[in-house]
VOKOL-437900 format. One record per residue: residue number from 1; residue in three letters; x, y, z of N, C-alpha, C in turn. Coordinates in pm, whole numbers. Atoms other than C-alpha are relative to their C-alpha. Layout:
VOKOL-437900
NUM|ala|X|Y|Z|X|Y|Z|X|Y|Z
...
END
This chain:
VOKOL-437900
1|unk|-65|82|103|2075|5507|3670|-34|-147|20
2|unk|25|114|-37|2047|5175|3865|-154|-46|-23
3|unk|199|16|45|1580|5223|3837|26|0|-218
4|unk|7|8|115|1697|5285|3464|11|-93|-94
5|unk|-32|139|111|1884|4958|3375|-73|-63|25
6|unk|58|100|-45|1638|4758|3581|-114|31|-85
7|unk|75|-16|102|1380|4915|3369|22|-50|-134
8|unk|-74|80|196|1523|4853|3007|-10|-190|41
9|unk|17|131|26|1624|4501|3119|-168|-83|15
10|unk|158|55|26|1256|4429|3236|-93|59|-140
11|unk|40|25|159|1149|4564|2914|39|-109|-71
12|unk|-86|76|55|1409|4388|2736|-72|-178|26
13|unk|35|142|-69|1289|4046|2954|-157|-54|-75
14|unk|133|69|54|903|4089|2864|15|-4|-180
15|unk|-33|48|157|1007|4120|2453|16|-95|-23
16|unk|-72|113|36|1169|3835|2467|-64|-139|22
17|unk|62|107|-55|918|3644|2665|-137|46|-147
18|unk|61|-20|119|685|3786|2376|25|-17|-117
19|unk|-40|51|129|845|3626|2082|-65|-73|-29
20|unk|49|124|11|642|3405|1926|68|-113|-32
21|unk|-61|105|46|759|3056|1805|32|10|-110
22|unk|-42|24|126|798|3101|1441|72|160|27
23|unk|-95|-48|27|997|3382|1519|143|-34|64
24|unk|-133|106|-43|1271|3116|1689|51|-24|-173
25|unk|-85|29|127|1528|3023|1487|-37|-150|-80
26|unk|60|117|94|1355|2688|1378|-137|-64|21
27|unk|128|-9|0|1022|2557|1284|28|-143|56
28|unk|-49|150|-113|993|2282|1549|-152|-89|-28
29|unk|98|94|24|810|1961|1483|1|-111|137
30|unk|-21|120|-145|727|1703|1803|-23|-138|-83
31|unk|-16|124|27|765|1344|1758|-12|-126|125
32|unk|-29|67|-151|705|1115|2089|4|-173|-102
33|unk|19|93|52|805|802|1998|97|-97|121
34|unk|-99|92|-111|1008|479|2209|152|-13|-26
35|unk|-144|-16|25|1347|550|2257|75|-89|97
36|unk|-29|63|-108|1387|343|2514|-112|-89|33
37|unk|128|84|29|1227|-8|2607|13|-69|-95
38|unk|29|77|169|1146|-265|2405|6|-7|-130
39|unk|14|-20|132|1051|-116|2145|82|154|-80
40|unk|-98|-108|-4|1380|139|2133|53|-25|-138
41|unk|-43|12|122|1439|-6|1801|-70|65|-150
42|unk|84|-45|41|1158|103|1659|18|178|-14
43|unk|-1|-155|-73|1217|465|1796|137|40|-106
44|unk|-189|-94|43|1609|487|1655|-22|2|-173
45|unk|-11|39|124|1441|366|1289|-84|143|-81
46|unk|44|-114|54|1220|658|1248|82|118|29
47|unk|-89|-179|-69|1493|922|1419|62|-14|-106
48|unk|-85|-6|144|1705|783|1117|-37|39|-115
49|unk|70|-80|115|1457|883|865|-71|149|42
50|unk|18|-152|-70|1367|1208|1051|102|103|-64
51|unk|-146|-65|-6|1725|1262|1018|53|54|-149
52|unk|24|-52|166|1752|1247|639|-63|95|-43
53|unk|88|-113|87|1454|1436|529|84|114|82
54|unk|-8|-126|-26|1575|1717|742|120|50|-19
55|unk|-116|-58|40|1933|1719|640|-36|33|-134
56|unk|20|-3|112|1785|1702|281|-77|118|-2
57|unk|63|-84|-29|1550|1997|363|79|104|36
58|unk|-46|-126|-44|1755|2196|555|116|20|-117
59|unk|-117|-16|103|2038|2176|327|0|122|-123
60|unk|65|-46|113|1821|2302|77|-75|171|38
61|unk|38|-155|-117|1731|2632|289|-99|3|65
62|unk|63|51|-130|1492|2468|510|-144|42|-91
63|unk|138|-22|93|1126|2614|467|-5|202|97
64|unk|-6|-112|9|1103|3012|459|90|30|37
65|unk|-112|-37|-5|1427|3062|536|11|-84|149
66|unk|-16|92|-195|1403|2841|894|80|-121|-75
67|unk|-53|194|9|1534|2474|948|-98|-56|51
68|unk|118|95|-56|1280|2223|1032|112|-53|145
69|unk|-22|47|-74|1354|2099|1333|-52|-109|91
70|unk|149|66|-73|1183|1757|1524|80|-24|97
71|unk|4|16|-89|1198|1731|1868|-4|-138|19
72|unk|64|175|-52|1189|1350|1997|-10|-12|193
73|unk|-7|-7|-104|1039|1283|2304|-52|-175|60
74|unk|10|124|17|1072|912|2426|-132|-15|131
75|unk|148|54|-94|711|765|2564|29|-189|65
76|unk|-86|113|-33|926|413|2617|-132|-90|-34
77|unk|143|92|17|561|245|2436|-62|-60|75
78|unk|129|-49|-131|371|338|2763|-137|79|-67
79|unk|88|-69|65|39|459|2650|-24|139|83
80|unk|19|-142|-85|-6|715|2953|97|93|10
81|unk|-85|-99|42|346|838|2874|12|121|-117
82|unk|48|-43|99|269|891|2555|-60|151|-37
83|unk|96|-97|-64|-15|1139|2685|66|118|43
84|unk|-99|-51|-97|231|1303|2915|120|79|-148
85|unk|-130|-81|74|513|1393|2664|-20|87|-71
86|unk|63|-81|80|252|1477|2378|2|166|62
87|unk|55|-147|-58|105|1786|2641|137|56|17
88|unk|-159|-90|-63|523|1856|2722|61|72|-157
89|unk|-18|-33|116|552|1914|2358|-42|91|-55
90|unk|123|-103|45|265|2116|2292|44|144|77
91|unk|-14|-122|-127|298|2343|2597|137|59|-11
92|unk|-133|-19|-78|659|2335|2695|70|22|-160
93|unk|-85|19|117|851|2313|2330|-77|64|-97
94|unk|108|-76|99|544|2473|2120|64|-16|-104
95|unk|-31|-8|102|602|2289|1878|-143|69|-138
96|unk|136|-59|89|377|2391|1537|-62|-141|-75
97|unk|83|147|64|275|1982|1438|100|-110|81
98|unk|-69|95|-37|344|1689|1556|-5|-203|-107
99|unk|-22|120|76|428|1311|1396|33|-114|101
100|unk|-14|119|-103|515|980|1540|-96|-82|93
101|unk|98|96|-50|383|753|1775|34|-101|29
102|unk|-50|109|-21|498|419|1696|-110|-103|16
103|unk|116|88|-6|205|175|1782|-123|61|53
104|unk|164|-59|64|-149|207|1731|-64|80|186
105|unk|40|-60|-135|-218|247|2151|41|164|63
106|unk|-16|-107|-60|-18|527|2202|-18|124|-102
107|unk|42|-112|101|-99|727|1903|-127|41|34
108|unk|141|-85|-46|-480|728|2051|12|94|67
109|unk|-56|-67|-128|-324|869|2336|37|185|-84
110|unk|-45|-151|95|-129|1157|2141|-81|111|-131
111|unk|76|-49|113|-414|1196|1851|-144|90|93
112|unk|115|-55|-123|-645|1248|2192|53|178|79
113|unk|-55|-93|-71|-420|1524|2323|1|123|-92
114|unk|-31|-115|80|-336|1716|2016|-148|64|-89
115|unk|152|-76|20|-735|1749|1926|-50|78|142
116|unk|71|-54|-90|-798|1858|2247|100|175|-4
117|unk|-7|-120|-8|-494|2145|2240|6|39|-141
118|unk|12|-99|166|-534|2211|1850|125|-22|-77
119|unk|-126|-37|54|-219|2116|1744|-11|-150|-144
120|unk|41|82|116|-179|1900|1375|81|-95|30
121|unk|-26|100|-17|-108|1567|1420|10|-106|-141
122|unk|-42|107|127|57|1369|1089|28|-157|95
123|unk|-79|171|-52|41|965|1188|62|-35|-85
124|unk|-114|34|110|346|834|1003|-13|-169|20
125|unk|-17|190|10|292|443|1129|-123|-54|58
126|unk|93|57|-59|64|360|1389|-155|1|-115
127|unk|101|25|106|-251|205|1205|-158|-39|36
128|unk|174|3|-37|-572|141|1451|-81|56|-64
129|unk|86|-91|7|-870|269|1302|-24|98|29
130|unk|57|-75|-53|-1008|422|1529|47|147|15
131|unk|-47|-122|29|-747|706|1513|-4|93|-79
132|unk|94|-113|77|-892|863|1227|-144|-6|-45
133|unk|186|4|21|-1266|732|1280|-28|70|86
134|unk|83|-75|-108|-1326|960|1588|-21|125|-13
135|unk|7|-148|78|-1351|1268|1369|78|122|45
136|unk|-122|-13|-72|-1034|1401|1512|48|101|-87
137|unk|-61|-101|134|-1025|1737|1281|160|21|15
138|unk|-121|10|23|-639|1760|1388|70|-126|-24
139|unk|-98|84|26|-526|1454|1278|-53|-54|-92
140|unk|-2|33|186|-410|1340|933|63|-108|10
141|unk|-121|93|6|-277|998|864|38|-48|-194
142|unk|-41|38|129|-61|920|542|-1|-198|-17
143|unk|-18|190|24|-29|505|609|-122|-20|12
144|unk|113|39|-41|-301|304|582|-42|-20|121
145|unk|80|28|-116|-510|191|842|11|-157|24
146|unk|26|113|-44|-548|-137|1021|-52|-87|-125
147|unk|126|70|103|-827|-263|810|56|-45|-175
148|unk|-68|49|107|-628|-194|535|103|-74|-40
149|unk|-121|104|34|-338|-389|591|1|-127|-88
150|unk|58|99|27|-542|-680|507|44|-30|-172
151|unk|33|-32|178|-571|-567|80|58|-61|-17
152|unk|-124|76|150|-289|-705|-92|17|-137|22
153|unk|-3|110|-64|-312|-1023|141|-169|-108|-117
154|unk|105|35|77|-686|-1045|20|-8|-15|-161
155|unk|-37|-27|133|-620|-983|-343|87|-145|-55
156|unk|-72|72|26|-390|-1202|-344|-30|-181|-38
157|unk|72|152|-13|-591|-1523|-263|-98|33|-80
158|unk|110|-21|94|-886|-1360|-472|80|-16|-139
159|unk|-54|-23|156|-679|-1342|-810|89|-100|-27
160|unk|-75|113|49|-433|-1612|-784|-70|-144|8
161|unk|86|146|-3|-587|-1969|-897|31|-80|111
162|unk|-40|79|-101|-576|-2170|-601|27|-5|107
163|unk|-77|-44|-108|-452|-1977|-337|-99|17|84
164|unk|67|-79|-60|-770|-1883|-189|42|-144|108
165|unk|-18|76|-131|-751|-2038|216|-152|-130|-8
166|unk|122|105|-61|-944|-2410|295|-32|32|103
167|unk|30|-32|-165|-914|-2255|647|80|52|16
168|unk|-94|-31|-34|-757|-2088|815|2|45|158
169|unk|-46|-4|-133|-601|-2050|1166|6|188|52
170|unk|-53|-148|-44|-562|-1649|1308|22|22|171
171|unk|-26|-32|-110|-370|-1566|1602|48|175|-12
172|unk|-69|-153|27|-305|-1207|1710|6|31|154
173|unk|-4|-13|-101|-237|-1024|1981|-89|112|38
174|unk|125|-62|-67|-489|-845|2243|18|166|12
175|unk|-15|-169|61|-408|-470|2102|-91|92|-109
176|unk|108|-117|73|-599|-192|1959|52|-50|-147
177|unk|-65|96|143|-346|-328|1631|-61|-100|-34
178|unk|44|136|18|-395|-663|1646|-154|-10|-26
179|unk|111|0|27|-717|-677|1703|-78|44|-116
180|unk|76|-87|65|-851|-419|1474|68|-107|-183
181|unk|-62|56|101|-599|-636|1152|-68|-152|39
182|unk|77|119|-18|-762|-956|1272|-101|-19|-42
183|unk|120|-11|19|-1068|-871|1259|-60|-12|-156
184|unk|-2|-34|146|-1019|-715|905|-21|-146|-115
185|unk|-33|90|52|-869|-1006|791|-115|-110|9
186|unk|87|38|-30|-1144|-1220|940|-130|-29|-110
187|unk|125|-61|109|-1474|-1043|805|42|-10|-167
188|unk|7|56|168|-1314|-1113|421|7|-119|15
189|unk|-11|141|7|-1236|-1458|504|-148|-71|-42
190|unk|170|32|24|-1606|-1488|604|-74|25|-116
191|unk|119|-32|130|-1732|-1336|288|39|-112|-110
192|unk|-25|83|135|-1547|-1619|91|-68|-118|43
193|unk|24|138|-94|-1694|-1875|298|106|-78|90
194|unk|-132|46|-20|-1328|-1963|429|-4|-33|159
195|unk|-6|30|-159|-1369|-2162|829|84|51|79
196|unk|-135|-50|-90|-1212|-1978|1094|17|-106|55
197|unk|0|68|-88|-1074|-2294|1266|65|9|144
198|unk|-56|-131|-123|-912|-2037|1525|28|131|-31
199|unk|47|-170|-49|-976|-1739|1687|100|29|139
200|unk|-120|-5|-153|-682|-1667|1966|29|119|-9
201|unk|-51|-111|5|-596|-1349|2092|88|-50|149
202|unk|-107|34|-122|-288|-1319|2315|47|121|67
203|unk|-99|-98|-111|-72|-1123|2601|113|59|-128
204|unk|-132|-93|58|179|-849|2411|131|-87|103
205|unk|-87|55|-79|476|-1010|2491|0|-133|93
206|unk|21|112|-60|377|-1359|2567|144|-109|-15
207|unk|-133|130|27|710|-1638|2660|-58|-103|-33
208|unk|46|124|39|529|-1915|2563|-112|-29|-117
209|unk|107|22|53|322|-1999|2249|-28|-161|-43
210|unk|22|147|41|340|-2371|2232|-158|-29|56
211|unk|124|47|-45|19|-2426|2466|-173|50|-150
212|unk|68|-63|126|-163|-2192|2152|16|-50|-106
213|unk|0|92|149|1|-2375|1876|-34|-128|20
214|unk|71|132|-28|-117|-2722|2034|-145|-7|-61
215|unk|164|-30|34|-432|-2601|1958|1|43|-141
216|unk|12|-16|115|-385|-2461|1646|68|-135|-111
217|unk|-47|173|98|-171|-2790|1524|-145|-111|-47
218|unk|103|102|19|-476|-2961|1615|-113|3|-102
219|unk|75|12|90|-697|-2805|1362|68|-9|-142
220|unk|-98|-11|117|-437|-2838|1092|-18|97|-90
221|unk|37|-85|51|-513|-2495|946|112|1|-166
222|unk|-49|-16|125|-469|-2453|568|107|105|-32
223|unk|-99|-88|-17|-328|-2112|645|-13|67|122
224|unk|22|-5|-198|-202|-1973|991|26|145|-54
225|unk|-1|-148|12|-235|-1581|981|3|36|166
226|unk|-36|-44|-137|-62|-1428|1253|-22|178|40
227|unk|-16|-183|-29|-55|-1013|1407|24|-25|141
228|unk|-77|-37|-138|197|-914|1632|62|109|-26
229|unk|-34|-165|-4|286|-568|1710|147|0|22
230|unk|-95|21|-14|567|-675|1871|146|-92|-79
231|unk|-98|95|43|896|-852|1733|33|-95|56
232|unk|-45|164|-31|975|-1088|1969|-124|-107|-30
233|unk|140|138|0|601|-1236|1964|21|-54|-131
234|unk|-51|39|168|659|-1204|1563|91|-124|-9
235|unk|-100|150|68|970|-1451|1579|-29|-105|110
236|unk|39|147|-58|819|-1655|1848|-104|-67|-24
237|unk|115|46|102|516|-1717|1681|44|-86|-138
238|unk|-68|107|72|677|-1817|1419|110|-152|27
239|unk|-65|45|-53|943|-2007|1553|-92|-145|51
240|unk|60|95|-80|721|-2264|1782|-55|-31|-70
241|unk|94|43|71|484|-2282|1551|78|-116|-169
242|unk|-32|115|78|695|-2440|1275|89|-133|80
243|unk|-114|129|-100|933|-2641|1556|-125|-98|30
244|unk|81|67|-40|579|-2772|1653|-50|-112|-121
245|unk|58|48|68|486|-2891|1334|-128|39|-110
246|unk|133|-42|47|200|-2686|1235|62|56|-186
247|unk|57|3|174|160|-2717|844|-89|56|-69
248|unk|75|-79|120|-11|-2463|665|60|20|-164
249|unk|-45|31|161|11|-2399|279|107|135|34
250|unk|-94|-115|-3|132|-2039|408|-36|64|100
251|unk|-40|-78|-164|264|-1867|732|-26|173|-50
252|unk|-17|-140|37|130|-1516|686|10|148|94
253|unk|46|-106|-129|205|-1225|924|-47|143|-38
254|unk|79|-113|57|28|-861|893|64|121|93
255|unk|-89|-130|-91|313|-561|984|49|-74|119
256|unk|-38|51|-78|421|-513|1286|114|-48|18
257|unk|-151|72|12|716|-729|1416|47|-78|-135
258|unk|-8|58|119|663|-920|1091|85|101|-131
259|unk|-64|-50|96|854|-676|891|129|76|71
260|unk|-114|-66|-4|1138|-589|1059|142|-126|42
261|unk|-113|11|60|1482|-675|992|69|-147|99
262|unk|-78|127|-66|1520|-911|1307|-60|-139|10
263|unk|45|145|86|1290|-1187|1120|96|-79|-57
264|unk|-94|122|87|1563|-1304|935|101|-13|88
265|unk|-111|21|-122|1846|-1256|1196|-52|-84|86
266|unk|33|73|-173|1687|-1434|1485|-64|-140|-75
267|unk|84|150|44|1461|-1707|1259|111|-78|-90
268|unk|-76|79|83|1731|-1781|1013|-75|-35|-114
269|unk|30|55|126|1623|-2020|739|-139|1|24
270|unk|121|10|8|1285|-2037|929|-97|125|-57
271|unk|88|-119|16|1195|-1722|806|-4|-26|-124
272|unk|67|-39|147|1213|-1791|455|-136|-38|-61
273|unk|139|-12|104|889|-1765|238|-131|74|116
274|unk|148|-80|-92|676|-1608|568|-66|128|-75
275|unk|38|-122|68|454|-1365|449|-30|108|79
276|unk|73|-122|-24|384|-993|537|-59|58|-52
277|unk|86|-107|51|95|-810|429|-7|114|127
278|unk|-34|-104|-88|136|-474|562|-5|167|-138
279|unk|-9|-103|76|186|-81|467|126|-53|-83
280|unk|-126|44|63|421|-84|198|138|91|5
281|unk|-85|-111|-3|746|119|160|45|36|-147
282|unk|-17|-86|126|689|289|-209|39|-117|-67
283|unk|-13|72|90|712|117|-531|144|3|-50
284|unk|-195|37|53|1094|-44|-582|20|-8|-109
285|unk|-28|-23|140|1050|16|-910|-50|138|-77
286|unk|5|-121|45|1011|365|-908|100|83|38
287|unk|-129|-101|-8|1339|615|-999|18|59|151
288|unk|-30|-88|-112|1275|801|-674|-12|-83|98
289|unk|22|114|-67|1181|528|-472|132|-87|49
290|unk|-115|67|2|1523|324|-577|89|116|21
291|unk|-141|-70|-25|1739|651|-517|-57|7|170
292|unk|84|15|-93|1543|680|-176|71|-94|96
293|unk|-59|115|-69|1662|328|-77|142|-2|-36
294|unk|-140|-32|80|2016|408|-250|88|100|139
295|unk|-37|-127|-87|2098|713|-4|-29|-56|158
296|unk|2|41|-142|1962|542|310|76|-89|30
297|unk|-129|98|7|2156|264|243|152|46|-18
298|unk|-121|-53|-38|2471|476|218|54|69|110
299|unk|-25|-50|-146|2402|638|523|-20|-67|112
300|unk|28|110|-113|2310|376|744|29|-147|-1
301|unk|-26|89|17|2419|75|613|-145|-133|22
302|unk|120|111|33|2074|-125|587|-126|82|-77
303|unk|110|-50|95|1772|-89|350|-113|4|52
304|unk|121|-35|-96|1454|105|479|-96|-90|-64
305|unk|143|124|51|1136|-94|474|-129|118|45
306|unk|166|-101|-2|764|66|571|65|101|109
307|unk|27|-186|-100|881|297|900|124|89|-61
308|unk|-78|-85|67|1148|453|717|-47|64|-64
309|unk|78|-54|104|966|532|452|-85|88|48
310|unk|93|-108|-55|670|660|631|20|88|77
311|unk|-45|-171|-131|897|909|888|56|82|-93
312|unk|-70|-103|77|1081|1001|570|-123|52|-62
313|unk|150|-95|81|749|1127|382|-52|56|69
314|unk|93|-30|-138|596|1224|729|104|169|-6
315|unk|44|-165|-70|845|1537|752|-10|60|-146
316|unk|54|-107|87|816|1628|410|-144|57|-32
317|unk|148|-53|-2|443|1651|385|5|107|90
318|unk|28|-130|-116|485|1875|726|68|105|-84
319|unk|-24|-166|86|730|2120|529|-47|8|-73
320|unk|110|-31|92|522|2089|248|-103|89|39
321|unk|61|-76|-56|235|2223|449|50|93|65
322|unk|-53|-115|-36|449|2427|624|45|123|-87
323|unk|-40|-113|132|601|2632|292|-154|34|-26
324|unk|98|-15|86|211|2653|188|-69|71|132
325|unk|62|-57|-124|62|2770|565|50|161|-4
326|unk|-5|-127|9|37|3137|594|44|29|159
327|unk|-17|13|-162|237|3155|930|-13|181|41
328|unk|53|-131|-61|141|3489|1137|99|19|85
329|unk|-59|-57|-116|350|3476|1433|-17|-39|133
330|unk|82|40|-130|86|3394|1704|16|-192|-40
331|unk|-54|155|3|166|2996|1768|-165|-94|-55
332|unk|181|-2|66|-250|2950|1756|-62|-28|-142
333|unk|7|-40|81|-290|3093|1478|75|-84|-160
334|unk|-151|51|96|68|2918|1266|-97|-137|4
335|unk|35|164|-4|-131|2540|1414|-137|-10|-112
336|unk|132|-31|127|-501|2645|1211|71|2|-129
337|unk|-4|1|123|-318|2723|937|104|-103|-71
338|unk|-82|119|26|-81|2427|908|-87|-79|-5
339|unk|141|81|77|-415|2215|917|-89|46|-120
340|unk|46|-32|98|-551|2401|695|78|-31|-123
341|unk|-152|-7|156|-224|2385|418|-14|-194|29
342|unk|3|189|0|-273|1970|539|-134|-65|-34
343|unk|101|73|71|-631|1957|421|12|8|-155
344|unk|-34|-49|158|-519|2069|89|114|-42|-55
345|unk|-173|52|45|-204|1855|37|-38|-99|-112
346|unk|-22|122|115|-157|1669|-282|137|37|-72
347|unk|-104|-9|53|144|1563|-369|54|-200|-2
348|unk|-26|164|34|347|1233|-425|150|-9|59
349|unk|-123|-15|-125|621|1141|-130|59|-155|-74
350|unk|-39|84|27|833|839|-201|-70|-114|39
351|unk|121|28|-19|562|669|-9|-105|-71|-124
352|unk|125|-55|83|311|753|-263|-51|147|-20
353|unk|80|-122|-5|50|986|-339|-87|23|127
354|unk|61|-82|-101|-96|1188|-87|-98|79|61
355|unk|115|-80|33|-437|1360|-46|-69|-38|114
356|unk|104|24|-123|-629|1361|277|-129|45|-19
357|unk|117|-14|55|-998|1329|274|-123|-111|123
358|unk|117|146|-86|-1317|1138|456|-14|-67|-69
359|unk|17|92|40|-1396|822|365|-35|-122|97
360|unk|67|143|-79|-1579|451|455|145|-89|-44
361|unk|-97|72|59|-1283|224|466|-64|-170|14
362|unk|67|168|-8|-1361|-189|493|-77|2|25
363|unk|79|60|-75|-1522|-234|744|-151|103|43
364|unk|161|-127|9|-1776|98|700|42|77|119
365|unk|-41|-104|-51|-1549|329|922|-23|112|-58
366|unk|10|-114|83|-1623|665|858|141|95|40
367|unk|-133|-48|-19|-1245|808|824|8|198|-7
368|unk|-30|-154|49|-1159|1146|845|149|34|23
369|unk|-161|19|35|-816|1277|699|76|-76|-27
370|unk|-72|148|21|-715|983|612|25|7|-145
371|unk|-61|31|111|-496|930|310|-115|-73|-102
372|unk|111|85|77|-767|841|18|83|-87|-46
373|unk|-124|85|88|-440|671|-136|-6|-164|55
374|unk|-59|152|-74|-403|399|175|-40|-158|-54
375|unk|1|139|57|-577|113|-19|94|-15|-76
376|unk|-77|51|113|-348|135|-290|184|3|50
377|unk|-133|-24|-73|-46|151|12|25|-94|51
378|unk|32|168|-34|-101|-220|97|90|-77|-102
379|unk|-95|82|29|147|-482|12|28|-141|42
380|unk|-64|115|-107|240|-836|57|90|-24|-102
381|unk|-168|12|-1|594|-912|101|55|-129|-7
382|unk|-45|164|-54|799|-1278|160|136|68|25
383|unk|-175|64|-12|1133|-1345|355|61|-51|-91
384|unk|-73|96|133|1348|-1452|89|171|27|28
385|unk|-150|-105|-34|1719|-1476|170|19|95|68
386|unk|-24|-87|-90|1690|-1260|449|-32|128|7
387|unk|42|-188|31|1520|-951|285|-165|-31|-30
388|unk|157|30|61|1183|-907|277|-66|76|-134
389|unk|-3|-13|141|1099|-863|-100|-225|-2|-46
390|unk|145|-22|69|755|-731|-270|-59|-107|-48
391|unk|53|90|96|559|-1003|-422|-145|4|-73
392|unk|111|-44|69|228|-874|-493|-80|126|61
393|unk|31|-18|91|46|-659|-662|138|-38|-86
394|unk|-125|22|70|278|-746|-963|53|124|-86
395|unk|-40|-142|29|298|-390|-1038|100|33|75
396|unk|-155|-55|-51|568|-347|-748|59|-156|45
397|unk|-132|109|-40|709|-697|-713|97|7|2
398|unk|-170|-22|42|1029|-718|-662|108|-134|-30
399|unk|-34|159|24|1049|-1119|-705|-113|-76|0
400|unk|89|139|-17|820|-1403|-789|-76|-49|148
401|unk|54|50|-137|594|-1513|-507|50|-231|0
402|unk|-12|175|-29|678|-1877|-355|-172|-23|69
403|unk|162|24|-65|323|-2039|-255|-29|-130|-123
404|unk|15|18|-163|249|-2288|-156|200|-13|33
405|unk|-95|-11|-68|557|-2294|105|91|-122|-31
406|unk|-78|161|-21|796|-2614|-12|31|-5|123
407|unk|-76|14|-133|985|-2577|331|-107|-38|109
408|unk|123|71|-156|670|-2680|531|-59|-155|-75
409|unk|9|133|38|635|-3059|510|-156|-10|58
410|unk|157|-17|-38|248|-3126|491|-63|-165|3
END
């Protein structure tokens, strides 16, 4: 009797260890992002839009009768953690896709891991290039790219009389980000003929930028174009740079710390009219768009801007592909065909539209999976009163552009 139960239960034991993943009770999505650290703010803004789509999803009876489920696993915006959590995700949690990231360094990291074990990789923010130029068949990104941040910035000085830069100043910081939005920004300058009269790249997290704006005061740049990944560099960049004096027609920053919420809290009045060109967060003048920002704002008490947006579209595209993937059983098997249901996605997220595809972006990257949409996902924004507000294309404005800056005495 006693050889009998020990039998059954070791049956019983290997069944159970033979379940696959989609026959768990939920279809599990990984997410490594900073939950902790610096950049822990960053981390709690996409768990809040995580959080939505999947109450809105599951609510709704999930996807084949499951619940979506995302895992978060905090990389504290360490790049080798990053690495580390991705493989604990894959392996250990099996999940069937993964999202997140958070900045452009550690997404190489995670876009490097999940091509190597096969698993589909949606980027919801991070924006380096290079993350979908290294032909990276598992990974899809819906936001633009680096390069593209630049558009609506460029556009902007191309189409409005007057605006184009006499010069201009660019500081950024020494990141796969920065760099790669610098650059961007740069190479069009040059094609207008427009003088770089600085070229500065800096320490992530530098306490001091006065010795940098001395230098940049000194060429009196027409316009100072900044990129900082970070927020504090964001409001100390700014900050010193107008306490110093430096007089441009317009302070412009590109993402990054430049669009989040503690620009206007921490700068005050100095933040009004700064500019962000950056991804955008869906057209505020579209029905779904304004109920979108309606509902987040009742549940959280502040209004989402670009990473909201892009974690909330990030898990519906995954159940999207997930309702459309022909899942089998074998975990292998469920990840192929979830890339597969993600080369074939077209649809239109509050975001935008959606359609992954190769493509040359600016600078003659050859992209693969990459959102064909992301040029037309580009935006520049202004501080105004403490909110940062659309101002061009004038298709999603959401107020008049100020330019040049009255508040900077020249």
């Amino acid at each position: 009797m006693r050889k009998s139960l020990i039998l059954v239960m070791a049956v019983l034991f290997l069944t159970l260890m033979a379940i696959p993943s989609f026959a768990q009770d939920t279809l599990k999505i990984g997410a490594p992002q900073p939950m902790t650290g610096p950049d822990a703010p960053f981390g709690s803004k996409f768990q809040k839009a995580y959080n939505l789509a999947l109450e809105e999803i599951n609510a709704k009876g999930g996807v084949k009768g499951k619940k979506i489920e995302v895992i978060i696993e905090d990389h504290q915006a360490k790049n080798p953690l990053a690495a580390t959590v991705t493989e604990k995700l894959i392996t250990q949690y099996k999940v069937l896709a993964l999202t997140g990231g958070r900045a452009s360094g550690q997404a190489v990291e995670i876009a490097s891991v999940a091509h190597r074990l096969k698993t589909p990789y949606l980027v919801d923010h991070p924006s380096a290039d290079i993350i979908t130029s290294k032909g990276f068949e598992w990974v899809f990104r819906n936001n633009p790219t680096g390069s593209i941040y630049p558009q609506a910035f460029n556009k902007f000085i191309s189409e409005i009389p007057g605006a184009m830069p006499k010069s201009a100043s660019v500081v950024y910081d020494n990141t796969v980000f920065g760099k790669t939005i610098a650059n961007s920004a740069m190479v069009f300058l040059k094609s207008k003929n427009v003088p770089i009269v600085n070229d500065e790249a800096y320490p992530v997290n530098t306490l001091d930028f006065k010795p940098l704006m001395t230098k940049v005061k000194a060429q009196n740049p027409d316009f100072l174009l900044m990129v900082a990944v970070s927020t504090t560099d964001a409001i100390l960049l700014t900050r010193q740079a107008k306490e110093m004096g430096v007089a441009p027609r317009a302070f412009v920053g590109f993402g990054g710390g430049f669009g989040v919420a503690d620009i206007a809290t921490e700068l005050g009045p100095l933040s009004e009219n700064l500019f962000s060109s950056a991804a955008w967060s869906g057209n505020p003048n579209d029905p779904a768009t304004k109920a979108f920002y309606k509902k987040f704002f009742e549940k959280y008490n502040f209004y989402p801007k670009e990473h909201e947006v892009e974690g909330y579209a990030a898990i519906y595209i995954l159940a999207d592909a997930l309702k459309r993937a022909k899942l089998t059983g074998k975990l292998e098997e469920n990840r192929e065909a979830i890339r597969q249901a993600l080369l074939k996605t077209d649809m239109v997220t509050v975001f935008g539209k959606v359609k992954f595809g190769n493509y040359k972006g600016p600078l003659g990257d050859q992209y693969t999976n990459q959102n064909i949409y992301s040029p037309d996902h580009s935006v520049l924004a202004q501080w105004r009163g403490g909110k940062l507000l659309n101002v061009y294309p004038k298709s999603n404005a959401e107020i008049d552009v100020v330019f040049p800056d009255p508040t900077v005495k020249r």
